[in-house]
DSSP file (Angstrom, degrees, kcal/mol; ACC not computed):
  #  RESIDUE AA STRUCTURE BP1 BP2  ACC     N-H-->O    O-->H-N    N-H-->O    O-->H-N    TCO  KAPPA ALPHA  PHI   PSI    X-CA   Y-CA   Z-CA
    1    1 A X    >>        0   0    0      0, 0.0     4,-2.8     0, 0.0     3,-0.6   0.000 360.0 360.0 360.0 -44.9    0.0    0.0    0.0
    2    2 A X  H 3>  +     0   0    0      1,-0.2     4,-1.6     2,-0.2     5,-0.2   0.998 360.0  54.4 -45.6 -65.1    2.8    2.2    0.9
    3    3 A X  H 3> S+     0   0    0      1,-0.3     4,-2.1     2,-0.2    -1,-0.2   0.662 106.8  52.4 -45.7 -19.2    4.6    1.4   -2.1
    4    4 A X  H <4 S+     0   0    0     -3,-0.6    -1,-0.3     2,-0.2    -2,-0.2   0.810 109.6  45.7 -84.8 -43.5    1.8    2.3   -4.2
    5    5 A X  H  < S+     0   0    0     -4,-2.8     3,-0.4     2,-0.2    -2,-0.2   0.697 118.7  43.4 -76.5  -4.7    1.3    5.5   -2.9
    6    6 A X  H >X S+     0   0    0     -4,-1.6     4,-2.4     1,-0.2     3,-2.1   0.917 118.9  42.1 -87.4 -64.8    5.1    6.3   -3.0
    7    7 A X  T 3< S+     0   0    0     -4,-2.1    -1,-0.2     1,-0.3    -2,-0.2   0.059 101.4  69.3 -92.3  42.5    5.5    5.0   -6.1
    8    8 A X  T 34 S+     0   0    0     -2,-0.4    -1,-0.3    -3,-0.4    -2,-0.2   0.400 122.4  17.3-124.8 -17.5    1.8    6.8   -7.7
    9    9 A X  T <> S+     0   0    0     -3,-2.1     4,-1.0    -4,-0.2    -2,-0.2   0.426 105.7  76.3-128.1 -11.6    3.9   10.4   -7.3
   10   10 A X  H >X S+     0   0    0     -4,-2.4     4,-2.2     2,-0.2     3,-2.1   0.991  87.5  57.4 -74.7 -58.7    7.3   10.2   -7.0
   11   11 A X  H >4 S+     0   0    0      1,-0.2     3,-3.5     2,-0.2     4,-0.5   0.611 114.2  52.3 -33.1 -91.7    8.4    9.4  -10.7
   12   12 A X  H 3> S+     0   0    0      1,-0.3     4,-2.3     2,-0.2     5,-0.2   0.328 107.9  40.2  -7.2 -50.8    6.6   12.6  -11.3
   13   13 A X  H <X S+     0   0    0     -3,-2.1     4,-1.5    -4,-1.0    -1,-0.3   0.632 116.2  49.4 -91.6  -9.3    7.9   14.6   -9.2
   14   14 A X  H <X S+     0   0    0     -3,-3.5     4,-1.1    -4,-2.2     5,-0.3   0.921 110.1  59.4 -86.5 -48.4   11.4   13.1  -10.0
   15   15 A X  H  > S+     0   0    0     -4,-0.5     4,-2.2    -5,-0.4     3,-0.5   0.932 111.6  43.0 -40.4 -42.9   10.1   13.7  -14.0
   16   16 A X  H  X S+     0   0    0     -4,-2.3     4,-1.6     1,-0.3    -1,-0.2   0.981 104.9  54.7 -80.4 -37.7    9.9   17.3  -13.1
   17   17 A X  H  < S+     0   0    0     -4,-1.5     4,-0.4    -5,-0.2    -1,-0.3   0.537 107.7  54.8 -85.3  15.6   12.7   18.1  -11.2
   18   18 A X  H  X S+     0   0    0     -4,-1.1     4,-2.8    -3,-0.5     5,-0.5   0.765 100.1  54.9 -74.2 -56.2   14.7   16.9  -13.8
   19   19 A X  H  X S+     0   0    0     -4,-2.2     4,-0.8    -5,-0.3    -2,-0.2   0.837 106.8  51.6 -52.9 -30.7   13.3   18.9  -16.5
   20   20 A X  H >X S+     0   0    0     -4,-1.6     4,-2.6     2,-0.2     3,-0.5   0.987 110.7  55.5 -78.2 -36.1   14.1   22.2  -14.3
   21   21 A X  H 3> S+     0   0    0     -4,-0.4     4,-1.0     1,-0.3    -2,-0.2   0.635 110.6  41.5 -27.5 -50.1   17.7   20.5  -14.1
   22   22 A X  H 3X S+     0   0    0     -4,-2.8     4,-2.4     2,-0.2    -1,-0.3   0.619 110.5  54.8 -73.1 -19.6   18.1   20.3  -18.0
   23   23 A X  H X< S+     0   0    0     -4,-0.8     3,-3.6    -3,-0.5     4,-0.4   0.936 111.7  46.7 -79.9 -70.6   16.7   23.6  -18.5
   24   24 A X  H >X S+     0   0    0     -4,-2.6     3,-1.7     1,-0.3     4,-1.2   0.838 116.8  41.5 -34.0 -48.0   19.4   25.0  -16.1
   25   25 A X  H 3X S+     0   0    0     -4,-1.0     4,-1.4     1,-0.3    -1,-0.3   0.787 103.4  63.1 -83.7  -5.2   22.3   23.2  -17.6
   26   26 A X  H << S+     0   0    0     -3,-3.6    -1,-0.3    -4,-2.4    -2,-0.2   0.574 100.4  57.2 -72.8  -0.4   21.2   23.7  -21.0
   27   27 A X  H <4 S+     0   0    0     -3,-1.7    -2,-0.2    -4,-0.4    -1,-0.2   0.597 121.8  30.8-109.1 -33.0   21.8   27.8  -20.1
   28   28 A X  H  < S+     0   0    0     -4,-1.2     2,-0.4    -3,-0.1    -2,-0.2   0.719 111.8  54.7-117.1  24.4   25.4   26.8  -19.3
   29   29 A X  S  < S-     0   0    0     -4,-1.4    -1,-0.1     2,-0.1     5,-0.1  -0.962  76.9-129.1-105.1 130.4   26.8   23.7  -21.3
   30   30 A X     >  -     0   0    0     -2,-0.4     4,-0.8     3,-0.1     5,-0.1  -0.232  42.8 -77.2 -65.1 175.0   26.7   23.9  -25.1
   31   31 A X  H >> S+     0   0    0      2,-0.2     4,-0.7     1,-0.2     3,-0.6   0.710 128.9  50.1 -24.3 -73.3   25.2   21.1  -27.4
   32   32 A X  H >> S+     0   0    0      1,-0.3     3,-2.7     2,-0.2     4,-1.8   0.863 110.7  43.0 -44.3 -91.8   28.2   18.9  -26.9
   33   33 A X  H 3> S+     0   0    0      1,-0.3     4,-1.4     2,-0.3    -1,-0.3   0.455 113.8  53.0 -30.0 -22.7   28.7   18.9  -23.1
   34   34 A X  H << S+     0   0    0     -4,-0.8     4,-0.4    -3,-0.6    -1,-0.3   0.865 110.5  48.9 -93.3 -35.8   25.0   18.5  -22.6
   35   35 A X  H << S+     0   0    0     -3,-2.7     4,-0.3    -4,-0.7    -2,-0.3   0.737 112.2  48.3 -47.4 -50.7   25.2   15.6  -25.0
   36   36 A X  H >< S+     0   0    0     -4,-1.8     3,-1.4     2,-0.2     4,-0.3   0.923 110.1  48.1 -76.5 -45.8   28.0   14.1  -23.2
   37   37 A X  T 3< S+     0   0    0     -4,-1.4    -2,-0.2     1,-0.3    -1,-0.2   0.602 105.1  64.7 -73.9   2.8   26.6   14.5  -19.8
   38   38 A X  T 3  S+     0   0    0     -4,-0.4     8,-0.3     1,-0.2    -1,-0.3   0.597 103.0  45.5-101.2 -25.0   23.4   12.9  -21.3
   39   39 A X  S X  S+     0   0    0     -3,-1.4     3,-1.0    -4,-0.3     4,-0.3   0.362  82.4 124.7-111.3  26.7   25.2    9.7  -22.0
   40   40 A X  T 3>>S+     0   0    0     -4,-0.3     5,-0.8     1,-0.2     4,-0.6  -0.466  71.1  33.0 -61.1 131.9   27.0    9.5  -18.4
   41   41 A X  T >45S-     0   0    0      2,-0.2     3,-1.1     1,-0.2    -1,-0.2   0.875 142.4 -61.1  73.7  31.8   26.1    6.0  -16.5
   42   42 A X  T <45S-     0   0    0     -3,-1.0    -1,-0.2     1,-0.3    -2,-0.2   0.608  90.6 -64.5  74.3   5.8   25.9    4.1  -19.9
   43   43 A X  T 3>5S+     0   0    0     -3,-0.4     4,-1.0    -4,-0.3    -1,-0.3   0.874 107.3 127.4  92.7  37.4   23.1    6.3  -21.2
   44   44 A X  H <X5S+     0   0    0     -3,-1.1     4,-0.6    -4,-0.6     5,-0.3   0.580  72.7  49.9-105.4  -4.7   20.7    4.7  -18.1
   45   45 A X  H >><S+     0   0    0     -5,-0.8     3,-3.9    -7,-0.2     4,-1.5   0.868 112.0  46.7 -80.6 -66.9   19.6    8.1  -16.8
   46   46 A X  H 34>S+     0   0    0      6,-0.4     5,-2.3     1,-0.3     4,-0.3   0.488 116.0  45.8 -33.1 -42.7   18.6    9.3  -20.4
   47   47 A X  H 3<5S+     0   0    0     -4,-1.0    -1,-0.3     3,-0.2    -2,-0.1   0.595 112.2  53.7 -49.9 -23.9   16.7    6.1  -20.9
   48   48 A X  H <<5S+     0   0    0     -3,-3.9    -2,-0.2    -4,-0.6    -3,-0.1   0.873 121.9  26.6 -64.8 -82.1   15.0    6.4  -17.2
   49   49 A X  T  <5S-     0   0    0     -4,-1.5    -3,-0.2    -5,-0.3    -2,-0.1   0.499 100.0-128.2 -97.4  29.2   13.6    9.7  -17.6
   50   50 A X  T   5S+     0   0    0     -5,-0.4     2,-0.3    -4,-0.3    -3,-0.2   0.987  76.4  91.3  54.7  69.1   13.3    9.7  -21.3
   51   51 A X  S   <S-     0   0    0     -5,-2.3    -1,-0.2     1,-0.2    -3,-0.1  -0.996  95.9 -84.2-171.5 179.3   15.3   13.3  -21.7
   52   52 A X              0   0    0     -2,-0.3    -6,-0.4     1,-0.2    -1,-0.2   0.840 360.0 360.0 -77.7 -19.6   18.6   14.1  -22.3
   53   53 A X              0   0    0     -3,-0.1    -1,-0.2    -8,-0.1    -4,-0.1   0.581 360.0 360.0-104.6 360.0   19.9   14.0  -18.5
């Protein structure tokens, strides 16, 4: 039951506060560097939260 309610809002909230994450580091790393930190950990965050970090 726990687990349900944990896990019924946390991806979300994990989805979003990624996206303010990328936004920030796309204002300082250029293409490249954002591209390269986007395949850090064998590309398993970028496949996890479907985005580039």
């Amino acid at each position: 039951m726990l687990h349900d309610n944990i896990n019924s809002w946390l991806p979300a909230l994990i989805k979003a506060e990624m996206a303010g994450v990328e936004s920030r580091q796309r204002a300082l790393d250029d293409p490249e560097e954002t591209e390269r930190l986007s395949s850090m950990c064998v590309g398993e965050i970028r496949r996890l939260m479907g985005g580039t970090f």
